[in-house]
C-alpha positions as CSV (number, residue, x, y, z in Angstrom):
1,X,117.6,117.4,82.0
2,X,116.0,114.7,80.0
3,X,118.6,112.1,80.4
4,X,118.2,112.2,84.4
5,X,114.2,111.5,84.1
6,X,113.0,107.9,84.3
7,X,109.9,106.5,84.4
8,X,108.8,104.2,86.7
9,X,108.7,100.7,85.3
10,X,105.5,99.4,85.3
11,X,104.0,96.6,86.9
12,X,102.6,93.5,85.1
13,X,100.3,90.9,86.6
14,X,102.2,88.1,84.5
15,X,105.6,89.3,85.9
16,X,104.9,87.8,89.2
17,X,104.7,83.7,87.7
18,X,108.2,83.2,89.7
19,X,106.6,84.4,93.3
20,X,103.7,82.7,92.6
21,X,105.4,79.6,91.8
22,X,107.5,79.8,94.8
23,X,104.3,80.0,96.7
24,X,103.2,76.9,95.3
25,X,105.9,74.9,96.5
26,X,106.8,76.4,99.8
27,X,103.2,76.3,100.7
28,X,103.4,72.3,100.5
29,X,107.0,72.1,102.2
30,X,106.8,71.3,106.0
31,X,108.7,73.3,108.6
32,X,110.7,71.1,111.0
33,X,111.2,73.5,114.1
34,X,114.9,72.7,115.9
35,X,115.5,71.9,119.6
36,X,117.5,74.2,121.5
37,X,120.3,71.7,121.2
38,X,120.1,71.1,117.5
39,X,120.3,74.8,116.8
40,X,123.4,74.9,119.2
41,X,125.1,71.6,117.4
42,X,124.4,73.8,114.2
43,X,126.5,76.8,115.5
44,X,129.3,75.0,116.6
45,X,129.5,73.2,113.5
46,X,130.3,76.4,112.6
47,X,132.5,78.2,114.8
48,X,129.9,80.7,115.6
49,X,129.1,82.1,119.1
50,X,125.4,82.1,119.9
51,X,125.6,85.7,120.9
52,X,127.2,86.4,117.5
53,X,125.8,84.5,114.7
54,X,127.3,85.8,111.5
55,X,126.7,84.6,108.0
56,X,127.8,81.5,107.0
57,X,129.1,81.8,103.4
58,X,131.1,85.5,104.2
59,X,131.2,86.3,108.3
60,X,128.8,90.0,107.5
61,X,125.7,89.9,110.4
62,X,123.5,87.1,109.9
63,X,120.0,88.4,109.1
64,X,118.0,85.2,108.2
65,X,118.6,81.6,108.0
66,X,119.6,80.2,104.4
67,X,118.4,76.6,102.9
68,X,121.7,75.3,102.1
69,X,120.1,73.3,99.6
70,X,117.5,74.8,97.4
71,X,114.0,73.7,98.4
72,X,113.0,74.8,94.1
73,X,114.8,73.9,90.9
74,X,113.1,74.3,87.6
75,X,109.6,75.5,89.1
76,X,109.6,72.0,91.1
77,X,110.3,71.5,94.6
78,X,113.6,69.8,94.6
79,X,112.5,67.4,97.9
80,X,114.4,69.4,100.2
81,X,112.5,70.8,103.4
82,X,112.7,73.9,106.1
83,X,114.8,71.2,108.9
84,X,117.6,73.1,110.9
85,X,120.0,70.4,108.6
86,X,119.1,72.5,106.1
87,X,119.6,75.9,107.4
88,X,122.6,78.0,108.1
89,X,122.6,81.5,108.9
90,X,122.7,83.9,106.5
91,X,123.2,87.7,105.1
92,X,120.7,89.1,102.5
93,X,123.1,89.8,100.1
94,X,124.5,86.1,100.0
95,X,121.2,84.7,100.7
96,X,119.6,87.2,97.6
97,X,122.9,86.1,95.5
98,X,122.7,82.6,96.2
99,X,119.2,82.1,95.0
100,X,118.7,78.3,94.0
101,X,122.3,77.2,93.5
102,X,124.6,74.5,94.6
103,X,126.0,76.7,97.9
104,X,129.8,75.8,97.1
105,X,129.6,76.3,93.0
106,X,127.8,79.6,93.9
107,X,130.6,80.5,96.7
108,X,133.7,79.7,94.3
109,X,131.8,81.6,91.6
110,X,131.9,85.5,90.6
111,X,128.5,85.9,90.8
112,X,127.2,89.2,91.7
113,X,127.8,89.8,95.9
114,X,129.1,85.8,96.2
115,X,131.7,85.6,99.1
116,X,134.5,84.8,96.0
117,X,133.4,88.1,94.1
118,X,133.4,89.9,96.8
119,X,136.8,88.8,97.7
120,X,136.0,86.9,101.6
121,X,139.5,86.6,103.2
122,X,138.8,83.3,104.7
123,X,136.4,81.6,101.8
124,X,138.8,77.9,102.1
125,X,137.8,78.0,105.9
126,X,134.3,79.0,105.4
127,X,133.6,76.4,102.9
128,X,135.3,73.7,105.2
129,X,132.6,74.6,107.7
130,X,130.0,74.0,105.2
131,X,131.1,70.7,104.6
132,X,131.3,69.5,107.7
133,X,127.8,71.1,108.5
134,X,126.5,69.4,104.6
135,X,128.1,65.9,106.3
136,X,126.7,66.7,110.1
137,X,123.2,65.0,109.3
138,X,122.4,62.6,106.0
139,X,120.0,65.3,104.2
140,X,117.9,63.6,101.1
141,X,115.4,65.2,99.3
142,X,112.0,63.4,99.6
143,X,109.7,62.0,96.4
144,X,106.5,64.6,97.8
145,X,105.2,62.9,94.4
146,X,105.3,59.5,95.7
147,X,104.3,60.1,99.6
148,X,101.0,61.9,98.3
149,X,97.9,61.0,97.0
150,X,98.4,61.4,92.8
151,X,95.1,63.3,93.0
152,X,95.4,66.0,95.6
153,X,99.4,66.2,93.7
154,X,98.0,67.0,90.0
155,X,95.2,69.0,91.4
156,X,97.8,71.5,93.5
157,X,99.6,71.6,90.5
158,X,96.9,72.2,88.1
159,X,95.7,75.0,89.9
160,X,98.6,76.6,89.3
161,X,98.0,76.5,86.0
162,X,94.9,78.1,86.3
163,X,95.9,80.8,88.4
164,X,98.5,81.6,85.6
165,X,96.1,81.6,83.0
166,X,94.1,83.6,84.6
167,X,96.6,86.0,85.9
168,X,97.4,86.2,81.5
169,X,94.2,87.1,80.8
170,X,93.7,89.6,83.5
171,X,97.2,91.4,81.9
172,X,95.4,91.2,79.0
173,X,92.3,92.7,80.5
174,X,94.5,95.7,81.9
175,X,96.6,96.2,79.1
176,X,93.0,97.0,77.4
177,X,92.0,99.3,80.1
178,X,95.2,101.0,79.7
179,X,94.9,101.9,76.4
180,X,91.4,103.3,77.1
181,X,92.7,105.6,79.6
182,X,95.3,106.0,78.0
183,X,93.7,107.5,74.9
184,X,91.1,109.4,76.9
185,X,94.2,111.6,78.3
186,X,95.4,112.0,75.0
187,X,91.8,113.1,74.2
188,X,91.3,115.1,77.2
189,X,94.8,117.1,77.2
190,X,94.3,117.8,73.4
């Protein structure tokens, strides 16, 4: 009976640096919305029927729309924005899978749920789609670094920094607490 209980794992304030970060740079990334037209351009592009938009890297329901290149890479923004060039519909699970990486290294990989590990029938024909949509508009990442004011950039950036320092001491703080309650039930149930 033992072996089937498990605890809940518990929370830590520090354990949510990678959402905060991501935060950071979204938060500073523009949203371009699409014309009617572009967003119908994009779906031919790849062979999907506006009634029936499916998931571009494995044909399952599209539920969101995907940046087909990453707009984070090493905590940074990589320069890429939310523009309908940069957006093709998507699945959670390939969306999920995908996370930051190149879309065709992470299709011909065997990632966990990519469309190769998960076996796609038509993955050569999905991936030509993808290239044609990647070659549809010139996307380049921008130098956000360069375009803004070196003093509103460092301070963005350096209140991250603070935030996660004080989001280590507050685990700090609460791993103290915890220990004081802690011991009290100890104390208590004795």
């Amino acid at each position: 009976m033992a072996k089937s209980f498990k605890m809940p794992v518990q929370m830590k304030i520090t354990g949510r640096t990678s959402t905060m970060t991501h935060a950071f740079v979204t938060s500073i990334i523009p949203c371009i919305e699409p014309t009617e037209d572009q967003i119908r351009e994009s779906l031919e592009i790849l062979h999907m029927p506006p009634d029936r938009i499916t998931c571009a890297y494995c044909n399952d329901t599209a539920t969101e729309w995907d940046h087909l290149r990453p707009l984070i890479r090493d905590k940074k923004p990589t320069g890429y924005i939310s523009e309908i060039h940069n957006l093709v519909p998507s699945c959670g699970k390939c969306n999920q899978s995908k996370g930051n990486k190149y879309w065709k290294d992470w299709m011909n990989s065997r990632a966990k749920r990519s469309p190769k590990s998960r076996n796609i029938s038509n993955l050569d024909e999905l991936i030509k789609r993808l290239e044609k949509y990647e070659k549809w508009h010139s996307v380049r990442p921008i130098d956000f670094e360069k375009i803004v004011d070196p003093t509103l950039w460092t301070q963005h950036w350096n209140n991250r920094e603070k935030l996660f320092n004080l989001m280590k001491k507050s685990q700090e703080l609460a791993t103290e607490i915890k220990q004081v309650i802690k011991s009290k039930l100890t104390t208590t149930n004795n």
